[in-house]
C-alpha atoms as one frame of an Amber mdcrd trajectory, in Angstrom:
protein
  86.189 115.333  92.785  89.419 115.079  95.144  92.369 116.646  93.401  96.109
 116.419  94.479  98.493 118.164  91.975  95.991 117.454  89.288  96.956 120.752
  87.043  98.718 118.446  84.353  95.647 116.463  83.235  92.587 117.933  85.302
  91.347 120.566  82.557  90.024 117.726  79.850  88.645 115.906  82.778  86.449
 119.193  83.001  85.863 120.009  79.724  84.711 116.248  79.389  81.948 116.362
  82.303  80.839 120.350  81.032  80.536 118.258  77.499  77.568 115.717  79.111
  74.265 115.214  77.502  72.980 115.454  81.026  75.188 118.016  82.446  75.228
 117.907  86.620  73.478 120.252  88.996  77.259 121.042  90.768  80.425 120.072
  90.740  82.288 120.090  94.154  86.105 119.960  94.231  88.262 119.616  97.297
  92.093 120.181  96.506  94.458 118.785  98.627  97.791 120.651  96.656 100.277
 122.362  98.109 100.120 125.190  96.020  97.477 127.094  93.451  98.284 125.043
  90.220  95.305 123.078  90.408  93.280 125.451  91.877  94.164 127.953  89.157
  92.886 125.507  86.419  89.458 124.880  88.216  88.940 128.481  88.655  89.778
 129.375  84.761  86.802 126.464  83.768  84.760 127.718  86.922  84.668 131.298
  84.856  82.830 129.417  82.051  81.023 126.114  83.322  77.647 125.585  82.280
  77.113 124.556  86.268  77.829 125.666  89.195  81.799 124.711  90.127  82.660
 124.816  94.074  86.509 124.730  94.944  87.325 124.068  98.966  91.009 124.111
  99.249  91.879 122.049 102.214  94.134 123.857 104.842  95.961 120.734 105.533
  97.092 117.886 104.060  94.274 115.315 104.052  94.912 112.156 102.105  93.257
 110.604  99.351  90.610 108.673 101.047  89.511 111.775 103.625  90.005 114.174
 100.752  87.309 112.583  99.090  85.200 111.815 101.769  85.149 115.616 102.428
  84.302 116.443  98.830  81.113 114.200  99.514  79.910 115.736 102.675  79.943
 119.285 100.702  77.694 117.978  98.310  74.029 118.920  97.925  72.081 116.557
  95.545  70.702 112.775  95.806  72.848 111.163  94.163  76.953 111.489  93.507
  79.253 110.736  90.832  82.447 110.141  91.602  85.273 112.106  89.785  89.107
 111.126  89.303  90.910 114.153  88.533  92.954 112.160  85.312  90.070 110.963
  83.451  87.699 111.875  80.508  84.182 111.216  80.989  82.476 109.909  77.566
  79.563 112.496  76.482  76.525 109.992  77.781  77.919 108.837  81.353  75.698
 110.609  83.359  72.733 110.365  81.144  73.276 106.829  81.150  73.681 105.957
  84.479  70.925 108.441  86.478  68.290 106.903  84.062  68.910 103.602  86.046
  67.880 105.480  89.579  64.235 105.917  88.200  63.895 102.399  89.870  64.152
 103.030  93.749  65.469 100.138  94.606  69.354 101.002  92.923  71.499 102.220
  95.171  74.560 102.110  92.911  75.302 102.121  88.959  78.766 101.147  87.903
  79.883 100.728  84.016  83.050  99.401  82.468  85.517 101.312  81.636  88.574
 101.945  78.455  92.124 102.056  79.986  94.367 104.353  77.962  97.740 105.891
  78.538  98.427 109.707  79.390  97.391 110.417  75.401  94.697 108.529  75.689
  95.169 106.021  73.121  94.681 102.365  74.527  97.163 100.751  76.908  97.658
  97.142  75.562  99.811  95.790  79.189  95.821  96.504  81.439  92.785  95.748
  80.300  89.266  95.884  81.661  88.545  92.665  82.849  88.238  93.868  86.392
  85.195  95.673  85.488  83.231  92.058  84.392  79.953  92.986  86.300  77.038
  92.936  83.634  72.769  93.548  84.857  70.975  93.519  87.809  71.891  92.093
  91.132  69.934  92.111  94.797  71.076  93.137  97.705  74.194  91.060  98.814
  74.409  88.860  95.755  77.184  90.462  94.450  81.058  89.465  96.095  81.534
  91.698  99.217  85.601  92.733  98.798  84.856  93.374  95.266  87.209  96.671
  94.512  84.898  99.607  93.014  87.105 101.860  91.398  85.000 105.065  91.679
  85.647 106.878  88.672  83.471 104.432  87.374  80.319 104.933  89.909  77.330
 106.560  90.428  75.874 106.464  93.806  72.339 107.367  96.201  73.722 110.080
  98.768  71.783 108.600 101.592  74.316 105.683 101.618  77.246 108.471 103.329
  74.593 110.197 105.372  73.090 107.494 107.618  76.134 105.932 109.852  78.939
 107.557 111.392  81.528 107.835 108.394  84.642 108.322 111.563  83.924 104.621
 112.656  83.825 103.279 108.920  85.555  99.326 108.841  89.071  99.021 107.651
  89.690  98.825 104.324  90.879  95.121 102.887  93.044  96.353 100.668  95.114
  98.252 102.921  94.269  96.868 106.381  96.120 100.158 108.532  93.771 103.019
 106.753  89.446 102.771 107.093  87.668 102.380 103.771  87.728 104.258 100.665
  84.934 106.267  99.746  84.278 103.612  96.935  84.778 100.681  98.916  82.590
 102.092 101.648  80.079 102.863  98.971  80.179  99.046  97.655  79.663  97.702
 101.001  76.917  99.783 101.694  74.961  99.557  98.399  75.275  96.184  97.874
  73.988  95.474 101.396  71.095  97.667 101.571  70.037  97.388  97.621  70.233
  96.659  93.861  73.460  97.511  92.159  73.032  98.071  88.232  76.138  97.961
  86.639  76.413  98.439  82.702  77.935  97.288  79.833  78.936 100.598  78.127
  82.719 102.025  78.461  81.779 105.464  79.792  85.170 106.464  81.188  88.389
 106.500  79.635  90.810 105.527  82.917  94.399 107.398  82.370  97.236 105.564
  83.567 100.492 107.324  84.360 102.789 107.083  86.897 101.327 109.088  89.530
  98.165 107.414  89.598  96.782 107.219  93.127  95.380 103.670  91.659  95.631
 101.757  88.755  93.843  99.624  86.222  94.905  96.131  88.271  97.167  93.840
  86.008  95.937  90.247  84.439  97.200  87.433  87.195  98.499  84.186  85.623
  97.114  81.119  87.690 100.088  80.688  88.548 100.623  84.381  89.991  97.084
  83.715  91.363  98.121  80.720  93.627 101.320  82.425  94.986  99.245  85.215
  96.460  96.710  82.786  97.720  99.026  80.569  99.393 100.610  83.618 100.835
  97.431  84.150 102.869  97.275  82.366 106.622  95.632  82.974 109.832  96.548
  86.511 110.172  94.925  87.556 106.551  92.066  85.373 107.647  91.598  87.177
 111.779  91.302  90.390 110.003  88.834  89.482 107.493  87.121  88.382 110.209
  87.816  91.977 111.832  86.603  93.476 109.267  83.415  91.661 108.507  82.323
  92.476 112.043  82.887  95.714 111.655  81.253  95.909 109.024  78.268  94.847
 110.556  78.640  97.169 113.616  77.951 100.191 110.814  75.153  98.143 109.721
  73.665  98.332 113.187  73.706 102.398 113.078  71.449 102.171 110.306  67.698
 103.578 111.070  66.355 105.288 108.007  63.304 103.277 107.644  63.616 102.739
 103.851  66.615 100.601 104.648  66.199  99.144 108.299  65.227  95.692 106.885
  67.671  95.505 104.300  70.434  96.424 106.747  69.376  93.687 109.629  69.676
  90.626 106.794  72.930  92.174 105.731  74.442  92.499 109.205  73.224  88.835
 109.468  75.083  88.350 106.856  78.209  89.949 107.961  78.263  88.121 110.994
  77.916  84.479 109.465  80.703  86.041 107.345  82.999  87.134 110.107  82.568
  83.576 112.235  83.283  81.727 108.898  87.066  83.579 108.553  87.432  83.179
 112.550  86.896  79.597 111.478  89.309  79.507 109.164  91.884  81.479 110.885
  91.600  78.931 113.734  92.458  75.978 110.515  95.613  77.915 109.900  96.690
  78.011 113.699 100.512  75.955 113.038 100.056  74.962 116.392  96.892  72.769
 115.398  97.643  69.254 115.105  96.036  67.119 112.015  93.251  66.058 114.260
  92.158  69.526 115.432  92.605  70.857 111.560  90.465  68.314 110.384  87.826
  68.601 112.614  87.867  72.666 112.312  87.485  72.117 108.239  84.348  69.984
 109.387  82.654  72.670 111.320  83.354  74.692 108.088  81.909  72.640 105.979
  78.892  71.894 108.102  78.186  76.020 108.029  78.217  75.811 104.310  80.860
  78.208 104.840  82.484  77.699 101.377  78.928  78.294  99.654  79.621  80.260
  96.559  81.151  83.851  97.565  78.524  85.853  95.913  76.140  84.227  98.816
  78.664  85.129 101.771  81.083  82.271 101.437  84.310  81.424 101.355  84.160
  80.090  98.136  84.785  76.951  96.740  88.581  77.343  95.657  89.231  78.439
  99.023  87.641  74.837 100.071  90.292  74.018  97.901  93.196  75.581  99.805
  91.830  74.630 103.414  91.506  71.018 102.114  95.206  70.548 101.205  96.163
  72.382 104.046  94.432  70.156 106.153  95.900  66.919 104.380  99.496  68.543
 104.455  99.805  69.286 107.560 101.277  72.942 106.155  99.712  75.324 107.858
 101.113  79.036 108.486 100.810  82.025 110.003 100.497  83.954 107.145 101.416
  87.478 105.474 101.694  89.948 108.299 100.530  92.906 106.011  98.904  93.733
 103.023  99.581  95.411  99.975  99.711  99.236 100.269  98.521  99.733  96.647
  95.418  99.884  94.987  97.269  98.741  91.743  97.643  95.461  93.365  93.713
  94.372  93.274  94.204  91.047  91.296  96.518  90.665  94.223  94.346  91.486
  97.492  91.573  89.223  95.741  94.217  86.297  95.894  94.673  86.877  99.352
  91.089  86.566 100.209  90.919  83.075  98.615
């Protein structure tokens, strides 16, 4: 758990995980306050826990994402659960979800979730569609900029402890910081192994207005193609940034268990990065119709816009890139993305 002036709602998020059916072997905190509020609640629980509660205050101001990061290097076990300060955990969560690590193979469990306001009761303006997942999926079968909100994770240590986490890819979200802890745990799960993600609402996810992130609102269609359209050859070049990075910490990888299962995704990574270098090159407004057209037929004849759960583009973004290329209207594209996590119906948009 990373906490940042958490005293207001942290203590039921406690009392919730010492309530567990299957209670955990620690629980490590990092607190990135300014002062001893929320320390001074973690301490008072600590007194009592049924496990083994260790606090690190950090001496300066870390962020969110490093915060966290931090908190996972200080653990001990094999596998992590992540914990947002503003939640409450329902009784069976980790029961549930370490049963489905008896099969080697799972690198990550996820589970829906129940978004409720700062009482708790259900919030009727979010709901949980974002967290539509449901069974069993291979490695890299699952869509790689999917946004893992980690409150709602469980996750194989290994997956933080086998590349250099200082050299981790940007994150698509928020293309000026590196990856979240739970993005950086999607990528690397779902490229190196099976991802088993639940039906059961196992969290209830707070929303108030100091949320780090929020439960992501419903998009219209209409809302849905703004954002898309928004999206041009700059969105597309760092996509294409980021997909070879991504395969650069792929290349790190030399735990046997895993070697294998990281050289197909890095494959895959790379296919991935040439297709959006592609199809920043198709939203060049210097291109003339000719050139356009002919770039849209090396896409197509890469099967770049195979479905985006195999490493396409996708087929609405075939879509976009065909009436584009029979418009003539081309264009550079947003400079910038989002800077909020709140905003993931939004970032998927952009993608498309």
């Amino acid at each position: 758990m990373a906490t940042y002036r958490g005293e207001a709602f942290i203590r039921d998020q406690l009392d919730s995980i010492a309530k567990q059916t299957l209670l955990p072997d620690e629980l490590v905190i990092t607190d990135d306050s300014p002062d001893n509020r929320t320390a001074r609640v973690v301490r008072e629980f600590a007194a009592s826990a049924p496990f083994p509660v260790r606090l690190y205050r950090n001496a300066e101001r870390a962020g969110h994402p490093e915060n966290f990061f931090r908190a996972i290097s200080l653990c001990e076990g094999e596998l992590i659960a992540f914990a947002d300060q503003d939640d409450v955990w329902l009784p069976e969560k980790l029961e549930r979800m370490r049963a489905a690590f008896d099969d080697p193979s799972v690198t990550l469990v996820t589970h829906t979730v129940a978004v409720v306001d700062t009482t708790l009761n259900p919030k009727p303006d979010r709901d949980d569609r974002h967290w539509s997942l449901r069974g069993t999926y291979a490695p890299l079968t699952t869509d790689p900029w999917y946004i893992l909100f980690g409150m709602s994770a469980m996750v194989r240590a290994d997956l933080f402890r086998m590349t250099s986490l200082a050299f981790r890819p940007a994150d698509h979200t928020r293309n000026d910081i590196l990856l979240s802890h739970d993005l950086f745990a999607w990528f690397m799960a779902t490229s190196l192994g099976t991802i088993v993600a639940l039906p059961d609402r196992l969290v209830l996810y707070r929303q108030h207005d100091a949320n780090t992130a929020g439960a992501p609102p419903t998009l219209s269609i209409g809302d849905k193609l703004r954002w898309a359209l928004r999206a041009g050859r700059v969105v597309y070049a760092n996509m294409a940034a980021m997909a070879r990075d991504r395969a650069k910490v792929l290349e790190q990888v030399t735990d046997a268990r895993y070697t294998e299962a990281a050289r197909r995704a890095q494959e895959y990574y790379e296919k991935l990065q040439r297709a959006y270098e592609l199809r920043a090159m198709l939203y060049d407004p210097a291109l003339s119709r000719g050139e356009r057209s002919r770039t849209l037929l090396r896409l197509v004849a890469r099967a770049s816009y195979r479905p985006v759960v195999q490493g396409g583009l996708g087929r609405r973004a075939l879509v976009k890139d065909l009436y584009v290329t029979l418009t003539n209207a081309a264009h550079g594209g947003v400079m910038n993305y989002r800077d909020h996590r709140a905003d993931a119906a939004e970032q998927k948009a952009l993608t498309e």
